[in-house]
Legacy VTK file of the C-alpha trace (Angstrom):
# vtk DataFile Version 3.0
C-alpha trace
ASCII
DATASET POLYDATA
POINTS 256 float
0.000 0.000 0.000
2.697 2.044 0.391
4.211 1.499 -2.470
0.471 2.545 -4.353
0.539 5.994 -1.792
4.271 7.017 -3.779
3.033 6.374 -7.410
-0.374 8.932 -6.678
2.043 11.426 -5.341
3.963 10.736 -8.625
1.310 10.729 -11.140
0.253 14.056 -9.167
3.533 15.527 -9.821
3.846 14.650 -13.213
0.213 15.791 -14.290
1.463 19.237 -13.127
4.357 19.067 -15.209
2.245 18.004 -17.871
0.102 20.528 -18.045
2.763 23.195 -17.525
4.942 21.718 -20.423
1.496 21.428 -22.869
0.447 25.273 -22.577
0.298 26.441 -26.189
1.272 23.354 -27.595
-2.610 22.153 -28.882
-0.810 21.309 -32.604
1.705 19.188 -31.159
-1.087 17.337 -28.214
-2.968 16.869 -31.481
0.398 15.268 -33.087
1.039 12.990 -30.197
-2.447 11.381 -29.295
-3.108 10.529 -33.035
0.446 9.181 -32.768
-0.580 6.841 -29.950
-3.805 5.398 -31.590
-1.865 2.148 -33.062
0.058 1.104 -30.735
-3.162 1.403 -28.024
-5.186 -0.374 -30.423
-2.647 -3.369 -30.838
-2.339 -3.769 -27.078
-5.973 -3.685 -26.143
-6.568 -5.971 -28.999
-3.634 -8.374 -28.525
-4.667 -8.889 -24.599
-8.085 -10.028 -26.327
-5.798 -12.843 -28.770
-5.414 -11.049 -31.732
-2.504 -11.987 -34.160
-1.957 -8.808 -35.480
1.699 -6.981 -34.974
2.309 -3.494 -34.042
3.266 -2.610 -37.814
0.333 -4.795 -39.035
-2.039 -2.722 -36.490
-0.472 0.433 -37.885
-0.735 -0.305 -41.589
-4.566 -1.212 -41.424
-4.994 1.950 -39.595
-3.068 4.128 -42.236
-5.181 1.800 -45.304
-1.980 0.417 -46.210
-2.116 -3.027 -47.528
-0.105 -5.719 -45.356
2.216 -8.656 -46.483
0.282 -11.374 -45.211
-3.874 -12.537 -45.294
-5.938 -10.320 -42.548
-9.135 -11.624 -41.477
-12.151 -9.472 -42.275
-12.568 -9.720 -38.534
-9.466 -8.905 -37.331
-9.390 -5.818 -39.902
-12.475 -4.253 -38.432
-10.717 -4.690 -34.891
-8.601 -2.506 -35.431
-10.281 0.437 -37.599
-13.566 0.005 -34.908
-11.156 0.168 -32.203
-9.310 3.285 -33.385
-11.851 5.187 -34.738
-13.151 4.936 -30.757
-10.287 6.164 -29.745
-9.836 9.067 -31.932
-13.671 9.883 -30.910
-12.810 9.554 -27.605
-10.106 11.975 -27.305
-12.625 14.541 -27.850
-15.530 13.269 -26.736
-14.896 12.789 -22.732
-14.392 16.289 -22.708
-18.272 17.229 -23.463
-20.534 14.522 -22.396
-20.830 12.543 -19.399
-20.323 8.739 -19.684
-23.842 7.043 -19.482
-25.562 4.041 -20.615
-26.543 5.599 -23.821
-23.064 6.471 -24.347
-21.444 3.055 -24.012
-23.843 1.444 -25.854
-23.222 3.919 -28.851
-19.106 2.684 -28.555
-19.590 -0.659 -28.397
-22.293 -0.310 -31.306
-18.868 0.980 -33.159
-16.642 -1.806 -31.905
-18.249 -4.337 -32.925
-20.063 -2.972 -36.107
-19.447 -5.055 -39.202
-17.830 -7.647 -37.141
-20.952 -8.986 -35.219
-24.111 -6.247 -36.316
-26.719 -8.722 -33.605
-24.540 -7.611 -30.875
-23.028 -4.829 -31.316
-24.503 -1.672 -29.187
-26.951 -3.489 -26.741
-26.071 -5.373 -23.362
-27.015 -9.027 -23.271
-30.387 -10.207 -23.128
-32.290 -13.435 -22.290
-30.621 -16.717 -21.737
-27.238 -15.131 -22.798
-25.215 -15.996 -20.251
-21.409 -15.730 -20.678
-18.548 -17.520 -18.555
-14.603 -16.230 -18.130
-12.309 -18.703 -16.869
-14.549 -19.704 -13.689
-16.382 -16.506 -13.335
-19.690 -16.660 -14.288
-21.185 -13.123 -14.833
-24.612 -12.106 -13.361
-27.911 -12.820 -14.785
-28.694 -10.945 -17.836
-31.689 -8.923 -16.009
-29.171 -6.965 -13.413
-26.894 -5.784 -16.244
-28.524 -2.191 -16.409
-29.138 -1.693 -13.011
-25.601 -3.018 -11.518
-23.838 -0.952 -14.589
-26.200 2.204 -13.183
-25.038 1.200 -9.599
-20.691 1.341 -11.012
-21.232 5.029 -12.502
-23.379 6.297 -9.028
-20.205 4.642 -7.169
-17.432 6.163 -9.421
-19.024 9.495 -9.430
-19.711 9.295 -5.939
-15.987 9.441 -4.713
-14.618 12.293 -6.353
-12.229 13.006 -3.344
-10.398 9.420 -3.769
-7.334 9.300 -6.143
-8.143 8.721 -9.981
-6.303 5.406 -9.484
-8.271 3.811 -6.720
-11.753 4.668 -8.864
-10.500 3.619 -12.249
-9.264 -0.103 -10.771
-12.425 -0.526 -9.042
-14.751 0.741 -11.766
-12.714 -1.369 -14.321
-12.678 -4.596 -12.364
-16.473 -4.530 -11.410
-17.202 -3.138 -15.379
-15.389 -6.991 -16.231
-17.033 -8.332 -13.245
-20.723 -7.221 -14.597
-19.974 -8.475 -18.455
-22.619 -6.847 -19.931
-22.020 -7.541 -23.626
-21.727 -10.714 -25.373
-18.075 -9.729 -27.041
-16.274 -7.249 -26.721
-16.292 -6.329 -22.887
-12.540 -5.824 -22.353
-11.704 -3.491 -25.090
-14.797 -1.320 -24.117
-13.876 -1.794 -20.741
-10.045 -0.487 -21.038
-11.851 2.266 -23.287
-14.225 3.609 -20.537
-11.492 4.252 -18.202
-9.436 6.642 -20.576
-13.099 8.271 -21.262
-12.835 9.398 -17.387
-9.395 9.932 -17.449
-9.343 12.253 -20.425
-12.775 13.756 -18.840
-10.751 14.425 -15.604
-8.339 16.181 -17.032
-5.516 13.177 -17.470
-3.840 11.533 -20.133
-4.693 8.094 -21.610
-3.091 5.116 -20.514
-2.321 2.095 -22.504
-2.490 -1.336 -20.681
0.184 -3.325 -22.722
0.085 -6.935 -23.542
3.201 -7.542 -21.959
1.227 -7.037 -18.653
-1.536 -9.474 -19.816
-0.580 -12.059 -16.998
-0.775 -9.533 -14.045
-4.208 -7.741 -15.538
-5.754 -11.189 -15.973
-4.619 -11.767 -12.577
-6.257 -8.784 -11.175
-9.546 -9.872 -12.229
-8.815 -13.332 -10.495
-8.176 -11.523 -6.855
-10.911 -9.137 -7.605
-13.710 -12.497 -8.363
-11.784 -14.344 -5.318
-12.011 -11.543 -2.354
-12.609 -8.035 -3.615
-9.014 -6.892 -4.114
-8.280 -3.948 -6.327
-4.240 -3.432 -5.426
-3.547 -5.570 -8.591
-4.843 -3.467 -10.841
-4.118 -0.036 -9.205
-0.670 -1.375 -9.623
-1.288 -2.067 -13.388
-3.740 1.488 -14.054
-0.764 3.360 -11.437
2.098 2.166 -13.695
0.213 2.695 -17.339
-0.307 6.072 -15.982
2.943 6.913 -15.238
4.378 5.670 -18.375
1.859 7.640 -20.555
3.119 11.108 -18.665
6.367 10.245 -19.086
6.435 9.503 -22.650
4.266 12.686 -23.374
6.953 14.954 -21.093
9.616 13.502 -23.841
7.832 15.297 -26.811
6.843 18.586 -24.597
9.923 18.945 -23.399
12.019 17.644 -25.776
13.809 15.124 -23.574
13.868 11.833 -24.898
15.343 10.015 -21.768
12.154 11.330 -20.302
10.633 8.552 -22.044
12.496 5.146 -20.294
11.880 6.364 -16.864
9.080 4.222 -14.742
LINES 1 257
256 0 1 2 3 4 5 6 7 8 9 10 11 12 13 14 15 16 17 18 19 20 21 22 23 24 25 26 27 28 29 30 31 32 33 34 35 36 37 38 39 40 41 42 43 44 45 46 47 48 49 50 51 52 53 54 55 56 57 58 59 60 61 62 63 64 65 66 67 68 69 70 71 72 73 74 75 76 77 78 79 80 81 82 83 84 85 86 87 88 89 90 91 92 93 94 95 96 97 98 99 100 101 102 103 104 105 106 107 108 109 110 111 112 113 114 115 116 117 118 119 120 121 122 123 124 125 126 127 128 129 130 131 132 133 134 135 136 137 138 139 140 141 142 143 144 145 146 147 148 149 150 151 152 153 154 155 156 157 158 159 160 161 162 163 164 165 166 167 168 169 170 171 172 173 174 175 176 177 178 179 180 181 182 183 184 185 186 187 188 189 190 191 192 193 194 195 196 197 198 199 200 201 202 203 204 205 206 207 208 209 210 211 212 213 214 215 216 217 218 219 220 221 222 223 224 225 226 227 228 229 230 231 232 233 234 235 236 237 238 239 240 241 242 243 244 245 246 247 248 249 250 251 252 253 254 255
């Protein structure tokens, strides 16, 4: 825990320098959060199995023909995925996330991939399993999702790191879609980051053991230190390679 206490006074630190180094820099901002799209869009994807590479990612996203057979699937990933993003980055800032709101992104995620799905919660007998979790009955989606945002919004005082972990791990807990919950999932909490004034974070696949681990502790006895851990460090790292472009220090960028 004390370990989690340092990294908030860190990320505090840093989102001051941030915003001091970004004042008047809106061209270059612009520059460096379309220049992030790819490589969040091949991490959230890859955690979720797909065999695309970074380079692949980036060439479907540019409409630049690859060197191998993409699946029609696999190429709407990606394009679905980062035309979220790019919405995103603009979005949070004028609209409060609701319901309607997350059933209008995952109505992009999964359009052209799986159009029965795609922007509504599941229904009727569709019950889904992960690993041993089973999520909750179908009925209680809308009301325990309704129940997250009151709880989220409800702590404003507690640090941006304890909310996001909690929100994200009872978001996976809940399920609500039939596909797609983990990508919309790690795209909700940038939509509250961005809305509360922070920068993006990208939850690399690298990581994929310890984030899949945080969901176990979470289904097992509540825990959230896993994934502040996870949100704390993908925080940190998204400051500090943003500080290397406003500031023009490039060792800015290794430091964790």
């Amino acid at each position: 825990m004390v370990k989690i206490l340092s990294v908030y006074k860190k990320i505090d630190l840093l989102r001051a320098r941030y915003y001091k180094a970004a004042l008047n820099k809106e061209q270059l901002l612009k520059i460096i959060s379309e220049s992030e799209i790819s490589e969040h869009v091949f991490n959230s994807n890859a955690i979720e199995n797909s065999t695309l590479t970074l380079e692949e990612t980036d060439r479907i996203l540019h409409e630049i023909n690859c060197d191998r057979f993409i699946s029609a699937r696999e190429l709407f990933e990606v394009k679905n995925l980062g035309q979220i993003i790019s919405y995103i980055d603009k979005k949070a800032k004028e609209e409060e996330l609701n319901i309607n709101v997350l059933l209008f992104l995952h109505k992009i995620l999964l359009s052209n991939i799986n159009d029965d799905i795609a922007g509504r919660f599941r229904k009727d007998n569709e019950f889904v399993r992960v690993g041993s979790h089973i999520a909750p009955n179908p009925k209680e989606v809308i009301k325990r999702l309704e129940d997250m945002f009151v709880e989220y919004n409800s702590t404003p005082s507690e640090n941006i790191i304890k909310r996001l972990a909690k929100l994200h791990l009872v978001f996976e807990y809940i399920h609500p879609f039939c596909d797609g919950n983990g990508r919309i999932g790690r795209v909700i909490s940038n939509y509250f980051l961005i809305r509360e004034g922070y920068v993006p974070i990208n939850i690399k696949f690298i990581d994929r053991e310890d984030y899949y681990q945080a969901f176990r502790e979470f289904d097992w006895d509540k825990k959230t230190y896993t994934m502040e851990k996870i949100i704390g460090k993908a925080l940190t790292n998204s400051y500090h390679k943003r500080l290397s472009y406003l500031e023009g220090n490039e060792k800015t960028l290794f430091k964790s």
